[in-house]
LOPA-450370 format. One record per residue: residue number from 1; x, y, z of N, C-alpha, C in turn; residue in one letter. Coordinates in pm, whole numbers, padded with zeros to 5 digits. Atoms other than C-alpha are relative to their C-alpha. Layout:
LOPA-450370
  num    n_xx    n_yy    n_zz   ca_xx   ca_yy   ca_zz    c_xx    c_yy    c_zz  residu
  NUM       X       Y       Z       X       Y       Z       X       Y       Z       A
...
//
This chain:
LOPA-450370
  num    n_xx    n_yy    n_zz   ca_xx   ca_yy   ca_zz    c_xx    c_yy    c_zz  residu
    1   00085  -00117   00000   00000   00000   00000   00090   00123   00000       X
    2  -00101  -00168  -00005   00145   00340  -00103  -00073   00074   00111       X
    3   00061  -00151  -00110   00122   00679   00104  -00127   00022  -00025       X
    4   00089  -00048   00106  -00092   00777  -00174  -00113  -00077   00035       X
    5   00115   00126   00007  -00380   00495  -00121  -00063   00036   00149       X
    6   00053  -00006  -00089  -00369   00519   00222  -00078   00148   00057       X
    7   00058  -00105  -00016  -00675   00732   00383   00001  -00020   00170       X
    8   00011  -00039  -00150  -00680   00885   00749  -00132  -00075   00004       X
    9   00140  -00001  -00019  -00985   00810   00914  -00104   00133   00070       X
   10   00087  -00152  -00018  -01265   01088   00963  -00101  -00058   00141       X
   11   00103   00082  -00060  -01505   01100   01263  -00159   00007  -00069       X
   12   00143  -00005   00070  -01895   01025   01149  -00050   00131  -00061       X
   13   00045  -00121  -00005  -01942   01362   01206   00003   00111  -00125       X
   14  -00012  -00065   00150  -01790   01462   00865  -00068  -00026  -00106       X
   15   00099   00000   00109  -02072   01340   00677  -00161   00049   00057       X
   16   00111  -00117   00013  -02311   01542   00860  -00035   00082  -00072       X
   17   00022  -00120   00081  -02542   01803   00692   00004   00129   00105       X
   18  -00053  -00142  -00041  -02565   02170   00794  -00085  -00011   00133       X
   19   00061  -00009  -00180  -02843   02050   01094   00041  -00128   00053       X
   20  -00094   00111  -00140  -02614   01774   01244  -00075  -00125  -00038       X
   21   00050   00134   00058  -02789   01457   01047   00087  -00052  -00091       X
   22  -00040   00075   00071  -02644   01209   00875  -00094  -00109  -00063       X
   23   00104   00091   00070  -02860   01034   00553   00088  -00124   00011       X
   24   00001   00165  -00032  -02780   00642   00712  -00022  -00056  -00125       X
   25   00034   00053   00152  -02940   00511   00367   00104   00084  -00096       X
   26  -00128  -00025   00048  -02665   00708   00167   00115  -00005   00006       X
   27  -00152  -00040  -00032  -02356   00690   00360   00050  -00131  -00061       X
   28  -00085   00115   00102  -02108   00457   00148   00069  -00134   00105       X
   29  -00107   00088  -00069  -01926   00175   00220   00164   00051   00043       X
   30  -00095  -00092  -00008  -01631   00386   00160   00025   00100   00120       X
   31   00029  -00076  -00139  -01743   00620   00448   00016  -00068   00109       X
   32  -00017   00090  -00136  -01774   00347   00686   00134  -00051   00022       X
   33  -00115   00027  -00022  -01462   00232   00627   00106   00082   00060       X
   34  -00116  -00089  -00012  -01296   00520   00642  -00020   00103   00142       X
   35   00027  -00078  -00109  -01461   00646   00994   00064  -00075   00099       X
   36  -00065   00053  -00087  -01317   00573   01321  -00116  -00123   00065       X
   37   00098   00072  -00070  -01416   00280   01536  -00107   00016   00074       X
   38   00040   00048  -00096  -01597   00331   01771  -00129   00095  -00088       X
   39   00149  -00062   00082  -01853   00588   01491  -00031  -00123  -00058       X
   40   00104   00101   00032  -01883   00240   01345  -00092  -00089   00030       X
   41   00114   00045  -00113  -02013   00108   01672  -00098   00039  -00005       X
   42   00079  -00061  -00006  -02257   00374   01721  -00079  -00038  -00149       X
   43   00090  -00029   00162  -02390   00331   01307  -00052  -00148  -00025       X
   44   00066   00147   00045  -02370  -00077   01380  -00165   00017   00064       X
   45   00135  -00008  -00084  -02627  -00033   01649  -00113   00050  -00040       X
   46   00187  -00092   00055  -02869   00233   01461  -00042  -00110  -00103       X
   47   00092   00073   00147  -02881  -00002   01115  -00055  -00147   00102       X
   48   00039   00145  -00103  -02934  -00342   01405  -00139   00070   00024       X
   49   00157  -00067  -00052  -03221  -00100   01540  -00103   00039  -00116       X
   50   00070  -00041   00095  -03319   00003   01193  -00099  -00149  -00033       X
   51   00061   00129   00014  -03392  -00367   01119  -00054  -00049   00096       X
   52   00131   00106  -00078  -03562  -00479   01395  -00096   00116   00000       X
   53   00070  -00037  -00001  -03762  -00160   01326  -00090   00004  -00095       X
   54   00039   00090   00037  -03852  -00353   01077  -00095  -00118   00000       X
   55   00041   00117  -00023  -03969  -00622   01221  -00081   00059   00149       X
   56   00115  -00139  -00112  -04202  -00321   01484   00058  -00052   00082       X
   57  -00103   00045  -00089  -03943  -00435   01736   00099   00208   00009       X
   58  -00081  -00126   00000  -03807  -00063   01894   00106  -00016   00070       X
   59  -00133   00005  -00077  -03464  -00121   02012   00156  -00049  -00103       X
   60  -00139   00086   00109  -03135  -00188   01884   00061  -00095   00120       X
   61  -00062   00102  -00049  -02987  -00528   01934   00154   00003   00026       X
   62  -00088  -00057  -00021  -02648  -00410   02059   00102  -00128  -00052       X
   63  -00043   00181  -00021  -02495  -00809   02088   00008   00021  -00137       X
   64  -00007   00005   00163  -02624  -00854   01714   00077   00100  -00096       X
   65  -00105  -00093   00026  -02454  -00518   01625   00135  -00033  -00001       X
   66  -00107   00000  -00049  -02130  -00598   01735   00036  -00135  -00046       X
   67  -00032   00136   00045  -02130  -00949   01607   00033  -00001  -00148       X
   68   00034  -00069   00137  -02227  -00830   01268   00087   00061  -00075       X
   69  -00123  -00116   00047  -01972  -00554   01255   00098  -00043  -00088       X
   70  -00092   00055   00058  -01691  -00687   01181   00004  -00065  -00155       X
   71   00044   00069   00113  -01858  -00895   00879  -00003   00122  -00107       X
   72   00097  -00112   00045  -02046  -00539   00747   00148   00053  -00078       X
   73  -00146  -00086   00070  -01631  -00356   00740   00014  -00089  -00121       X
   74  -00075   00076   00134  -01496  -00654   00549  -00069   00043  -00107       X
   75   00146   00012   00148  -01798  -00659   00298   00048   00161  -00057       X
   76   00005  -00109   00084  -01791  -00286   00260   00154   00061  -00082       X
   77  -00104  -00031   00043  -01412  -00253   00196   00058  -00075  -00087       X
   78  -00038   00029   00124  -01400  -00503  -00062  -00144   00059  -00093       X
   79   00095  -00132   00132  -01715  -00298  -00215  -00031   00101   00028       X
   80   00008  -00123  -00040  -01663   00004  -00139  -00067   00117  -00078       X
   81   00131  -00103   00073  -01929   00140  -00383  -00124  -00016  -00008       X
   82   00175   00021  -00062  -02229   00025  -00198   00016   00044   00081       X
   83   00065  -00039  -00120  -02397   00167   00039  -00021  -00078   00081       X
   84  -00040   00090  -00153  -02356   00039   00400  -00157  -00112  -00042       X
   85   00205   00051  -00053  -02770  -00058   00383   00005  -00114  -00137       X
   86  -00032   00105   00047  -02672  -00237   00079   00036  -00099   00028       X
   87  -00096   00073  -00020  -02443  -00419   00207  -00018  -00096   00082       X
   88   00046   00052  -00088  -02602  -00496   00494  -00107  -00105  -00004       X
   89   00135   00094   00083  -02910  -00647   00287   00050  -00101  -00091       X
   90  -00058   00101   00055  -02679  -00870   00091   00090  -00095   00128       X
   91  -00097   00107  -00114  -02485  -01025   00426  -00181  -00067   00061       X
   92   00056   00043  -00075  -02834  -01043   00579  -00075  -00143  -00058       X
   93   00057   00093   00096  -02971  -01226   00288   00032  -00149   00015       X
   94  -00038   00121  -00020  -02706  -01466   00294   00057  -00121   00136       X
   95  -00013   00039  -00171  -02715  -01511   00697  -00103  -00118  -00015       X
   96   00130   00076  -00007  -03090  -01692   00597   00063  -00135  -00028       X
//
């Protein structure tokens, strides 16, 4: 890996808009990768909560988050031109 290739990591916070939100359904795989740990904690837990809000279940499964994770980086950093929610809907797919 050159200098050149390699990217810092940003916190979440840099893909906020101008009132402090971040569009979850847009942010890249690329983004996730490239944010620090512990914003990918916090983003496993909302999409875990997104899906069981889903399933009219209001909570995020923290456990399932965190289990997950790890799977979600790999995935998105060898495709780093999907979207996390993509990404997440093709691992979950093939969890069945």
């Amino acid at each position: 890996m050159t200098i050149a290739s390699a990217q810092a990591q940003v916190p979440l916070s840099t893909y906020m808009d101008s009132k402090g939100f971040i569009n979850v359904q847009a942010l890249t795989c690329a983004q996730l990768a490239n944010t620090y740990q512990e914003d990918a904690d916090y983003l496993a837990a909302w999409y875990s909560g997104w899906y069981n809000g889903l399933a009219q279940k209001h909570f995020a499964h923290v456990t399932r988050a965190k289990s997950g994770e790890h799977q979600v980086i790999v995935y998105c950093k060898a495709h780093p031109e999907l979207k996390v929610i993509q990404a997440i809907d093709v691992l979950f797919k093939n969890e069945k």
